[in-house]
N, C-alpha and C positions, 0 to 999 in steps of 0.2 A: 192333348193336341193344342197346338196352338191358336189362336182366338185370332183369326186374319182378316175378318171385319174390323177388328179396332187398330189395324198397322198402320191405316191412312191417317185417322185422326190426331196421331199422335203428334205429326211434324202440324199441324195443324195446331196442337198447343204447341209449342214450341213457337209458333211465332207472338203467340200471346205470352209468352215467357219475355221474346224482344220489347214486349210493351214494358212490363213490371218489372224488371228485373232492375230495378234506383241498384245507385251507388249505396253498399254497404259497407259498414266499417271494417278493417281487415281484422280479421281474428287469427288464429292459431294456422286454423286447413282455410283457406278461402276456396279453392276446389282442385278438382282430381279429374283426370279421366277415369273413368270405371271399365270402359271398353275398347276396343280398338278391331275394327273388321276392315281388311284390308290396308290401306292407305289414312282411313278417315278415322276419327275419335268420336269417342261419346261422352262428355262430360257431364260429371256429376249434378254440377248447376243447371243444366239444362233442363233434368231427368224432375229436380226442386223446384222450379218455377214455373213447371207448366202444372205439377200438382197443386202450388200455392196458388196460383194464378184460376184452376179448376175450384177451390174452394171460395175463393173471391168475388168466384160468378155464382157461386150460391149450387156450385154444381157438385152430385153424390162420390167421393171418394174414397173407395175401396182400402181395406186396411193394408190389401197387397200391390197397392197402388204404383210404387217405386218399381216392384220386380215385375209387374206388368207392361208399366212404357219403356222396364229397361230391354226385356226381350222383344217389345214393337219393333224399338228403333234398332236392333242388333238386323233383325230381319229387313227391315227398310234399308238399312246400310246394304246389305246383299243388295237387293232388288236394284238399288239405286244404281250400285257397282256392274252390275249384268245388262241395267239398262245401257249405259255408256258402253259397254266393251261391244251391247247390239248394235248402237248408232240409232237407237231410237230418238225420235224427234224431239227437245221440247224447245221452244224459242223463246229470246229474250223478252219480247213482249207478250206470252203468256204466264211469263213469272213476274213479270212485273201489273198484269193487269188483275193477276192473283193478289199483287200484293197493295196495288190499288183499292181491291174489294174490302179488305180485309182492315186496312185503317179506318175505310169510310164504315165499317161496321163497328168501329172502336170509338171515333166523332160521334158517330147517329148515339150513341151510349152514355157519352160524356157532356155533348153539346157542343161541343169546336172543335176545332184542331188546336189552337194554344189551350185549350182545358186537357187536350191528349198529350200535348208537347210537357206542360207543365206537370201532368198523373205522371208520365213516364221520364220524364226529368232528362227529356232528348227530344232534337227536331224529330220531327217526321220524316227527314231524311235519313238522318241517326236511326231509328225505328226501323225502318225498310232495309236501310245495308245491314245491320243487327239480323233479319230474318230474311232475305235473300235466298242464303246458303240453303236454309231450313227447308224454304218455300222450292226450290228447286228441285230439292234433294226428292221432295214428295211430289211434285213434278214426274220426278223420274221415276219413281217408286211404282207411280200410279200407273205409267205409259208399261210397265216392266207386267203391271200385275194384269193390266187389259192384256198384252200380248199372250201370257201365261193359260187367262180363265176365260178370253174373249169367244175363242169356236164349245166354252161347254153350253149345253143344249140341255132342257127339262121334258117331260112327257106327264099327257095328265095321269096316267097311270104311276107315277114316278110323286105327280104331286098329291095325288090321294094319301099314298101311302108315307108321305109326311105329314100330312093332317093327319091322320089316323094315330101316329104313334104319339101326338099331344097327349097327356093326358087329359080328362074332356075339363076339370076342376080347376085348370091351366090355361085354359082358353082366355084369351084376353077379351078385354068389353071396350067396343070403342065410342067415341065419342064421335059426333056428326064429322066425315071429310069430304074434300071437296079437292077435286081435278081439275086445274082452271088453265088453262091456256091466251097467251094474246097474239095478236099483231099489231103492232105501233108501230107509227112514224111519224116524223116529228116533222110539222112544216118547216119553211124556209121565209125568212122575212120577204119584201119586196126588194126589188133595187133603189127605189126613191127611199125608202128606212134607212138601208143603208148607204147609200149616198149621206143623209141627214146627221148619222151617227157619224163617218167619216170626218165631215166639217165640223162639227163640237170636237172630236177629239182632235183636229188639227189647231180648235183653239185652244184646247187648253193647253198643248205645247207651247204653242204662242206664248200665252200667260206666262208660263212656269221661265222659258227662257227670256222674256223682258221683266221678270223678277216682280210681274204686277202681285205674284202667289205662289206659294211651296209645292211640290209633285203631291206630296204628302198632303196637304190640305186639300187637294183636288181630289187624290183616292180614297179622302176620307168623306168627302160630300159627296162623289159622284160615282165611284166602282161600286160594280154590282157582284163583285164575288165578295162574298162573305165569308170566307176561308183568311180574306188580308186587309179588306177594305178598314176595320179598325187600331191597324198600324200600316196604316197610311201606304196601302199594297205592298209591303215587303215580303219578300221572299228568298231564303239564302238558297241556290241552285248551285248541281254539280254537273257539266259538261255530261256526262256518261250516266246518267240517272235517267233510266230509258221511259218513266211515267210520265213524264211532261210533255206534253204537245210538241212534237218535234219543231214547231212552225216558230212557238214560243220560244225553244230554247236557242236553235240557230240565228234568231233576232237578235236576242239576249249577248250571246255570245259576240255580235260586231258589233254590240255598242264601247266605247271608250269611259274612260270613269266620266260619270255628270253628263254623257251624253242624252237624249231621248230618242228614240223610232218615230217614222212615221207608223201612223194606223196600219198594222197588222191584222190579219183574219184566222182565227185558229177553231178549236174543236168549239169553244164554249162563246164564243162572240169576238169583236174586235179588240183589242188592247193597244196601248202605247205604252214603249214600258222606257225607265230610268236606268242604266246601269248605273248603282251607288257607289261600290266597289269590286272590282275584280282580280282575282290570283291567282291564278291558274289557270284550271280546273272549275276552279269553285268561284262564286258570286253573290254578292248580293246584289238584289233589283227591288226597282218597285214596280208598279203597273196598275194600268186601271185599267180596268174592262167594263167594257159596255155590249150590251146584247139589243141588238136591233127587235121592238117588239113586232110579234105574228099578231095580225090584222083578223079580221072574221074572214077576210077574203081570202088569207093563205088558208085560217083553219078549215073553211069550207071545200076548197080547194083538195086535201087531203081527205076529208069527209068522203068526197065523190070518188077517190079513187081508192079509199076502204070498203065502200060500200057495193062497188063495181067487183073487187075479191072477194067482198063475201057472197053477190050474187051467187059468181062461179063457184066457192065453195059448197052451198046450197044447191047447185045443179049437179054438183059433182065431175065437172070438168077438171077441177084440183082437189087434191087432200087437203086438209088443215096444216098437217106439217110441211108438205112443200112449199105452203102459201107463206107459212111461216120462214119459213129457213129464204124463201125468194125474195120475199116485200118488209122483211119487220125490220126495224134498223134499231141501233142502240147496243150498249156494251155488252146487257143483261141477255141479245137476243144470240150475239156473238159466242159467248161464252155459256149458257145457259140454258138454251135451246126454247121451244113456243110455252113450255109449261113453266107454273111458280113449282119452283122445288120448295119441299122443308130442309133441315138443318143436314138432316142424315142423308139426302140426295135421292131422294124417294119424293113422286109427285101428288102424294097425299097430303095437304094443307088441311090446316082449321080456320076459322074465317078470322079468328084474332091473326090471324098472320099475313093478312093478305091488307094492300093499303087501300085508305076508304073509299076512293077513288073505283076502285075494284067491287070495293062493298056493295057499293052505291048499283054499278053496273049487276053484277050477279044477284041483287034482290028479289027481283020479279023471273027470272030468267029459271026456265024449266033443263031441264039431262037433255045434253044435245043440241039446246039452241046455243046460236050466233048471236051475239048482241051487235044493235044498231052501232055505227060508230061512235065514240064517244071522247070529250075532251078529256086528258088526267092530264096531272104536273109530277114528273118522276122524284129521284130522291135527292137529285141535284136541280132542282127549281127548273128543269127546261118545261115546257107544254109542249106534251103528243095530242097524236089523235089514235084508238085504238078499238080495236073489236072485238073481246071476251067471247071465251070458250069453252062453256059448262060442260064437259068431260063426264063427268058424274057427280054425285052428292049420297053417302049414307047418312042413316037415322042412326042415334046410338042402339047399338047391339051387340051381340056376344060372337064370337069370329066364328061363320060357317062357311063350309062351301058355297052356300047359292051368294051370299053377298060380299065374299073377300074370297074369292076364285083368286084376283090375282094378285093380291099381296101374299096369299098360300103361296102360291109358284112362285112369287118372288124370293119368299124365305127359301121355300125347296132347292131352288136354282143357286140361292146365295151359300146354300149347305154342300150342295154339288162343286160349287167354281171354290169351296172353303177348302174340300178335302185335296181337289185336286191342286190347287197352292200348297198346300199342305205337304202332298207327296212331292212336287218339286222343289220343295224348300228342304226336306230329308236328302233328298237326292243331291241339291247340290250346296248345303253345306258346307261338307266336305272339303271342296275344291277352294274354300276360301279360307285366309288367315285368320284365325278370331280369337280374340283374347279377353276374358275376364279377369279383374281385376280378385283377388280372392274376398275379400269383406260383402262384394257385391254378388261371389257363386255358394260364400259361405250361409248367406239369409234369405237367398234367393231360392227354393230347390229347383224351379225349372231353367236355371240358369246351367247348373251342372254341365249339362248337356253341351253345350258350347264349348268347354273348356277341356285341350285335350290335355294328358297326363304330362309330357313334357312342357304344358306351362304353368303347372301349381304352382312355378315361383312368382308369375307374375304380379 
């Protein structure tokens, strides 16, 4: 049977293959497709760089490792292909704030984004169009496999009798987790802030065009993004690169070569930006941003109106998660929902995973409380205010019914929605063109299957 919890991960490496994958020397084969399902390919390099790329992170790889992501991605290609012919949704700006996540998990690793540009011997524009496709693919993959496993249902009679067939020598021992939940929101400067910020950056325009000082020397004293501020705000931009602040890029795009903006207002503070050179499409700029600071008075301000939800929480007028899903703002709350997930998307954390900010709040805090509101700085410098939500906490112990009730049903449930993918992945095979490559059904043995007898010449 096929192993259809790991289908997801797979395009998931695959975009870490976009990171690694430098220019190498051409040798004899530089690469092959190995597969073809439908319309779309599966290339050999693809299948190499996310296992290389897995070894790199210090991560365990299986000796069967190749014929394992080779039949993911044969199955992912289906799902992908079924998704599209349903018209299931996925939008441009959730594969792109996919693939927003996913650099910024690569920076947070390396330390910048030129120490990422430089690892990967490509912009971060380079990067992102490189994994796009990938990022989509699993995108759709994902919307195909919810549609698929979304109406199966578990019983605890269903989940006993998966704990039971553990054997008991097999039980796992876990270490202390913790279910944390927030609500954040981030204040709003004043209007005198920004007013103030407005007039600095309408001089330093001034400056730069009466030639008293360089664009460059100004966003190297004075921009506060640290992403360009040490090459003097630049940034090469593409017209249709949908991660950019639309606000930023439409600016961008009416400046003239050497022109400057006035102060603009986008996601992350005000900027002024230089067009240096333009071609098309593409661009380069500079830009300096400035983020108007939040006063005790905004912070406060937010405080009272956290504190005022979690009242109602605590009366029980709202749930946690509609308060969440109503009041919390930020990318993480959009895409991610009120709880820290871990890696696997399961809401069991250990505390090394959670930021100290979080630490700090959940120290004292019992099962079940709200915490006071409280200040944290996210992982791109802004300052929220937020109210933590101790879910649960176990001690280390060995996995029973009375303390892992629902990561049991979880595994049960995930065993359940496995077969029945399962069955409809038998079912509609079939119906789709698939071709292996023979080197790849010859070492492979669960590849066989795919490949029917009119294409041994492939």
């Amino acid at each position: 049977m096929l192993n259809t919890k790991r289908i997801l991960p797979v395009l998931c490496l695959l975009f870490a293959g976009a990171v690694t994958a430098k220019a190498q020397p051409r040798k004899a084969v530089v690469d092959k497709i190995v597969a073809v399902v439908g319309d779309r390919i599966i290339l050999h390099s693809d299948i190499r760089n996310s296992i290389e790329d897995a070894k790199r992170q210090g991560g365990t790889v299986p000796d069967n490792a190749e014929c394992l992501l080779m039949e993911q991605a044969l199955v992912s290609k289906v799902l992908m292909l079924q998704a599209e012919k349903d018209s299931l949704p996925v939008t441009d700006e959730e594969v792109e704030a996919e693939l927003d996540q996913r650099v910024r998990y690569f920076v947070s690793q390396l330390g910048t984004r030129e120490a990422l540009e430089e690892y990967a011997g490509k912009t971060i524009y380079q990067i992102k169009d490189d994994a796009r496709e990938s990022v989509k693919e699993r995108k759709l993959a994902e919307a195909m496999q919810q549609k698929i496993v979304g109406g199966v249902k578990i019983t605890p009679n269903e989940v006993k009798a998966f704990f039971d067939r553990i054997p008991k020598d097999s039980l796992p021992f876990f270490e202390s987790e913790l279910e944390v939940g927030q609500i954040a929101i981030y204040p709003k400067a004043s209007r005198d802030l920004e007013g103030y910020i407005i007039t600095e950056m309408n001089n330093y325009k001034r400056q730069v065009e009466s030639k008293q000082v360089t664009f460059e020397q100004l966003a190297q004293r004075y921009s506060e993004d640290p992403g360009s501020k040490d090459r003097g705000g630049q940034y090469q931009l593409n017209r249709n690169e949908k991660s950019w602040d639309p606000v930023f890029l439409s600016t961008a795009f009416r400046l003239k070569d050497g022109e400057i903006s006035a102060p603009v207002k986008g996601k992350f503070g005000y900027h002024i930006i230089q067009m240096v050179k333009r071609s098309g499409d593409d661009a380069i700029v500079r830009h300096i941003l400035r983020t108007p600071p939040i006063t005790d008075e905004e912070v406060n301000l937010a405080k009272a109106k956290l504190d005022s939800i979690r009242t109602k929480i605590i009366a029980g007028t709202i749930g946690f998660n509609e308060a969440a899903k109503k009041f919390s703002e930020g990318d993480a709350a959009k895409y991610q929902g009120a709880f820290i997930l871990n890696n696997d998307g399961s809401p069991y954390v250990t505390i090394d995973q959670l930021d100290k900010d979080m630490v700090g709040a959940i120290r004292n805090m019992k099962v079940g409380d709200y915490s006071m509101p409280t200040v944290f700085t996210d992982e791109q410098a802004k300052k929220g205010v937020r109210i933590v939500y101790l879910k649960s906490r176990s001690e280390p112990h060995r996995m029973n019914m009375r303390d892992d009730y629902s990561k049991i049903a979880h595994g049960a449930l995930e065993q359940k929605k496995s077969e029945a993918l399962n069955k409809w992945i038998t079912t509609k095979l079939p119906t789709y063109y698939i071709m292996v490559d023979n080197d790849s059904a010859g070492s492979c043995e669960q590849l066989a299957k795919y490949k029917s007898e009119e294409e041994k010449g492939f």
